[in-house]
C-alpha positions as CSV (number, residue, x, y, z in Angstrom):
1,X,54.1,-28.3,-66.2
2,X,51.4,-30.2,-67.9
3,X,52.0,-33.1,-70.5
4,X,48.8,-35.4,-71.7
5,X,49.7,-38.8,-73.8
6,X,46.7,-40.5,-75.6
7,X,44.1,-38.9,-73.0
8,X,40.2,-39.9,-73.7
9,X,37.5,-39.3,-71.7
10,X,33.8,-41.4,-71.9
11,X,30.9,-41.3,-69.7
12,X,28.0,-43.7,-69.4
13,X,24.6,-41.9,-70.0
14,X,21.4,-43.0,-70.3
15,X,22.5,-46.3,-71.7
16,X,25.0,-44.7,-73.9
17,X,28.2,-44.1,-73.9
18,X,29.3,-40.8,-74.2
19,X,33.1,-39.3,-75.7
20,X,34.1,-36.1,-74.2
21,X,38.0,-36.2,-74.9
22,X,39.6,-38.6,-77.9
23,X,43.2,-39.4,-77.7
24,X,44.4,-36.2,-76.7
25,X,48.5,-35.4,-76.9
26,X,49.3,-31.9,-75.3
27,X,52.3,-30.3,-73.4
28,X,52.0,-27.3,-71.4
29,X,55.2,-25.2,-70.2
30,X,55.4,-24.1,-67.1
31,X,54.6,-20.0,-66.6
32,X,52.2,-20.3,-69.8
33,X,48.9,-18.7,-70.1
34,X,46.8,-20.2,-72.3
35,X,43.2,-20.2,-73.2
36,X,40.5,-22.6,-74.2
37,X,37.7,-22.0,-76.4
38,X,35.3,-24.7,-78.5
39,X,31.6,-25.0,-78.8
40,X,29.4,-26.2,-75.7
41,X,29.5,-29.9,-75.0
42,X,32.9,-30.3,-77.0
43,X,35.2,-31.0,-74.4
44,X,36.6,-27.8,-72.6
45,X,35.0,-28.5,-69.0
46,X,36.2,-32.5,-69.2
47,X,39.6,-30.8,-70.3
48,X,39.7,-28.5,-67.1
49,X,39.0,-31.1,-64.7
50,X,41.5,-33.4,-66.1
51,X,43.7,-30.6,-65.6
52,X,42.6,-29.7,-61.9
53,X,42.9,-33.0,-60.9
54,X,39.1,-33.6,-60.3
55,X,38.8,-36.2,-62.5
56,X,40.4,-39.4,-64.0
57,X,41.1,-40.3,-67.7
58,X,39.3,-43.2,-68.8
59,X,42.9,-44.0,-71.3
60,X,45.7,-42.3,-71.3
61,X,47.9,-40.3,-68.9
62,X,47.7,-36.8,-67.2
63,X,51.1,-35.6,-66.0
64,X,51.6,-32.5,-63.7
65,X,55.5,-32.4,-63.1
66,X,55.8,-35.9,-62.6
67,X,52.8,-37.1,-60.9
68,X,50.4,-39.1,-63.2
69,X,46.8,-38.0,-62.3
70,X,45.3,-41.3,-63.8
71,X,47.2,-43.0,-61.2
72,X,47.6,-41.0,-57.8
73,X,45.0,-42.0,-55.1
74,X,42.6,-40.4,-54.1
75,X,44.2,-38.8,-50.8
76,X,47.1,-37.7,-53.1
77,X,44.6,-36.0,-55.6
78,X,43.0,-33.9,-52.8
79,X,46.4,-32.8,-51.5
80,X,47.4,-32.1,-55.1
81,X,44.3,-30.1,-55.5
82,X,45.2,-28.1,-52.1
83,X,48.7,-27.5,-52.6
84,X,49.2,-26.9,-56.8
85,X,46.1,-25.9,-58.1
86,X,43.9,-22.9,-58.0
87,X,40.6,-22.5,-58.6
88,X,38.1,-19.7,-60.3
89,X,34.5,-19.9,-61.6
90,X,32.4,-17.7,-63.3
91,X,29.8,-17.8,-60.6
92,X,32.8,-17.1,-57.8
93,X,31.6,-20.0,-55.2
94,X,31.5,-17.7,-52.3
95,X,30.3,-19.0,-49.2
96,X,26.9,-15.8,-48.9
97,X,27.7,-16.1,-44.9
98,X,31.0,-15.2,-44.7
99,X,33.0,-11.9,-45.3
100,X,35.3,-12.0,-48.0
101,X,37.9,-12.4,-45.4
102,X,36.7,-15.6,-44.0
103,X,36.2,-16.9,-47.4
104,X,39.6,-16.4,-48.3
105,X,40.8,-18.3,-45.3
106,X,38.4,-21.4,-46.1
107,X,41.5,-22.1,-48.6
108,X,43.7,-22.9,-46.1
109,X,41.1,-26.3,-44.8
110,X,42.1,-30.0,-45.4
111,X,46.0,-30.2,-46.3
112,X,46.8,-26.6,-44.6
113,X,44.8,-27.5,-41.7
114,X,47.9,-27.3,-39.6
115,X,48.5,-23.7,-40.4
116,X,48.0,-21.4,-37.1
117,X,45.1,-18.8,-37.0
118,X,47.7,-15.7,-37.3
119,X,49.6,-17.0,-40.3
120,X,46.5,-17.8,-42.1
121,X,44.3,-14.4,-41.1
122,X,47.7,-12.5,-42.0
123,X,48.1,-14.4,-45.6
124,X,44.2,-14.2,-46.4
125,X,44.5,-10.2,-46.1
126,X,47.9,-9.7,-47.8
127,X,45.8,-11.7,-50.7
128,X,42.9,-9.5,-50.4
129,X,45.4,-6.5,-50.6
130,X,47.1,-7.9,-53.7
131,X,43.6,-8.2,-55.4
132,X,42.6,-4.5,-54.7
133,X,40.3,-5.6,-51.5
134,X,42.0,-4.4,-48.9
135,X,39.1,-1.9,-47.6
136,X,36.3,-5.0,-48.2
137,X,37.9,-7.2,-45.5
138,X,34.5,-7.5,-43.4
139,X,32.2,-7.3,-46.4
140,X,29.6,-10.2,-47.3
141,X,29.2,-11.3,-50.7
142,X,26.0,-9.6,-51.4
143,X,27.8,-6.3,-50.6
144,X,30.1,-6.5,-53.5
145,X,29.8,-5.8,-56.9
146,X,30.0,-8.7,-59.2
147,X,33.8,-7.7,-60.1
148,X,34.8,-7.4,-55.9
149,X,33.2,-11.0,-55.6
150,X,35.5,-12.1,-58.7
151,X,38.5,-10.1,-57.0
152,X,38.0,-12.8,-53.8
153,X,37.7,-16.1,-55.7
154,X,41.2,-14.8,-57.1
155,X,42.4,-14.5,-54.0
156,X,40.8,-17.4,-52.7
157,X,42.6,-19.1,-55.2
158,X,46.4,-17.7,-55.1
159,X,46.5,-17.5,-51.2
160,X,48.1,-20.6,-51.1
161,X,50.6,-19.8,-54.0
162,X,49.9,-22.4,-56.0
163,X,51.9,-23.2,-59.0
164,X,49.1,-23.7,-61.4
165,X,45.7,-21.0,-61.8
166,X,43.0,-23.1,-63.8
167,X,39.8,-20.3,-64.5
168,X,36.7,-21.5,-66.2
169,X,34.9,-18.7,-67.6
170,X,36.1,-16.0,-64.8
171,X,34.6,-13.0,-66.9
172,X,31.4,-14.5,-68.2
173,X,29.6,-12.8,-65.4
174,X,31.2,-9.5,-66.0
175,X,30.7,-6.5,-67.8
176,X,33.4,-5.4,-70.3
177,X,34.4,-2.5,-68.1
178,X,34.7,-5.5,-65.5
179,X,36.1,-8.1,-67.7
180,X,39.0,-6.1,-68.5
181,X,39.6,-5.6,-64.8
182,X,39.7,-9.1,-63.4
183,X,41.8,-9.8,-67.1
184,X,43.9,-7.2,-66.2
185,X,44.7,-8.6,-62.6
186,X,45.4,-12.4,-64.0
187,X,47.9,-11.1,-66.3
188,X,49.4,-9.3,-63.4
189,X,49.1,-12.1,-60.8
190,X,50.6,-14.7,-63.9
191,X,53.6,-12.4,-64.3
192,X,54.4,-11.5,-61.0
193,X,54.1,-15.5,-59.6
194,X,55.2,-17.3,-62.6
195,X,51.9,-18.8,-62.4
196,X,50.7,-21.7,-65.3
197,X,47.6,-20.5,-66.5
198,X,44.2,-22.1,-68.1
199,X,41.2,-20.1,-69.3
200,X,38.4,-21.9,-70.6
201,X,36.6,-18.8,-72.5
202,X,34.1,-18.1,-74.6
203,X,35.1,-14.7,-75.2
204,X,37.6,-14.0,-78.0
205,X,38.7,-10.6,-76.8
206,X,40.3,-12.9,-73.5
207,X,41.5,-15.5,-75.5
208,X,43.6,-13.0,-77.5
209,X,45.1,-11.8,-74.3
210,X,46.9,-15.3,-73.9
211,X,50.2,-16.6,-74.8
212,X,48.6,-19.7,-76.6
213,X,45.0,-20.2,-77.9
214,X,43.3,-24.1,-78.2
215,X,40.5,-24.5,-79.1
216,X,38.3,-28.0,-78.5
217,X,35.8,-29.7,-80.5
218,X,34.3,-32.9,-80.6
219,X,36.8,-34.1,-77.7
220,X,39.9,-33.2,-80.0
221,X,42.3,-30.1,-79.3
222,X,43.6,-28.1,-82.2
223,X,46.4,-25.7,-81.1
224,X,45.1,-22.0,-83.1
225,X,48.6,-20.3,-82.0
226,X,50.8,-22.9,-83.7
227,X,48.7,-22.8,-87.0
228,X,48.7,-19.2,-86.8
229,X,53.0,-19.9,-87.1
């Protein structure tokens, strides 16, 4: 799914230049799940939005299938982003003004604009449904529990049936109780859609749930499962 050849990453700050990835080689089957852990500031987020298409490497090249992310335009990225790649936070970007419903359906904006208004209020709730919400349709955000408000970005995020489900800290919010819940319904979601999964964690308990562990440090991945082998 993924494949990254001799991928860095600098900024310019402060009249410095800062390294967030250095010369980074990794290959990522499709249908994996695979978690990301490292220390604060050593990569993991510049990692992530390589892989979500949000940002460009400064050397090297970012595959996903065969398009080259250091390469597409602009317009291409945003359809990319739309159409392959889903989405999840830990602080669940929900729009406070809409039901979870409507925030659902603000997935299907930009490059599924042409969708009608039935076939996108009937795949919102059949998400909603899959993600245990189906009684919360007309709910705002401040009516749900933290894990219910987790439950929606997933759906948010997999209404479009993306191939790829890229999650940056989607239980750091959570209790245990409620970590093991949302964990509970990626690994279900994963196997059911043959999703490609990234977790950026903290957490070790999470990261032992995945197929694959890396783990990120000074802008250089070290792959944990293969040196477990």
């Amino acid at each position: 799914m993924y494949r990254l050849a001799n991928v860095s990453k600098t900024y310019e700050q402060k009249n410095r230049t800062v390294t967030a990835l250095t010369n980074v080689d990794l290959t990522i089957p499709q249908g994996q799940l695979v978690a990301v852990q490292g220390p604060t500031g050593g990569g993991k987020s510049t990692l992530l939005q390589m892989l979500g298409a949000l940002d460009r490497p400064s050397a090297g090249s970012v595959l996903l299938e065969d398009r080259d992310i250091a390469t597409l335009r602009d317009g291409a990225l945003t359809d990319l982003r739309a159409t392959e790649i889903g989405f999840v936070f830990q602080g669940f970007n929900l729009i406070p003004t809409l039901t979870a419903l409507e925030n659902v359906e603000t997935a299907f904006a930009g490059a599924h604009a042409n969708r009608s208004r039935a076939e996108v209020r009937e795949r919102s709730v059949e998400a909603l449904q899959q993600v245990g919400l189906g009684e919360r349709l007309e709910h705002l955000p401040a009516e749900l529990s933290g894990g219910q408000q987790q439950r929606v970005a997933i759906a948010r995020a997999l209404v479009k049936n993306p191939s790829v489900l890229l999650a940056d800290e989607p239980t750091g919010a959570l209790d245990e109780a409620t970590r093991d819940e949302i964990m509970g319904l990626i690994e279900k979601q994963w196997k059911e859609r043959g999703l490609t999964v990234v977790i950026v964690t903290h957490d070790s308990w999470v990261a032992k749930r995945a197929e694959r562990r890396l783990y990120i440090a000074q802008g250089q991945v070290r792959d944990l499962s293969s040196l477990a082998r």
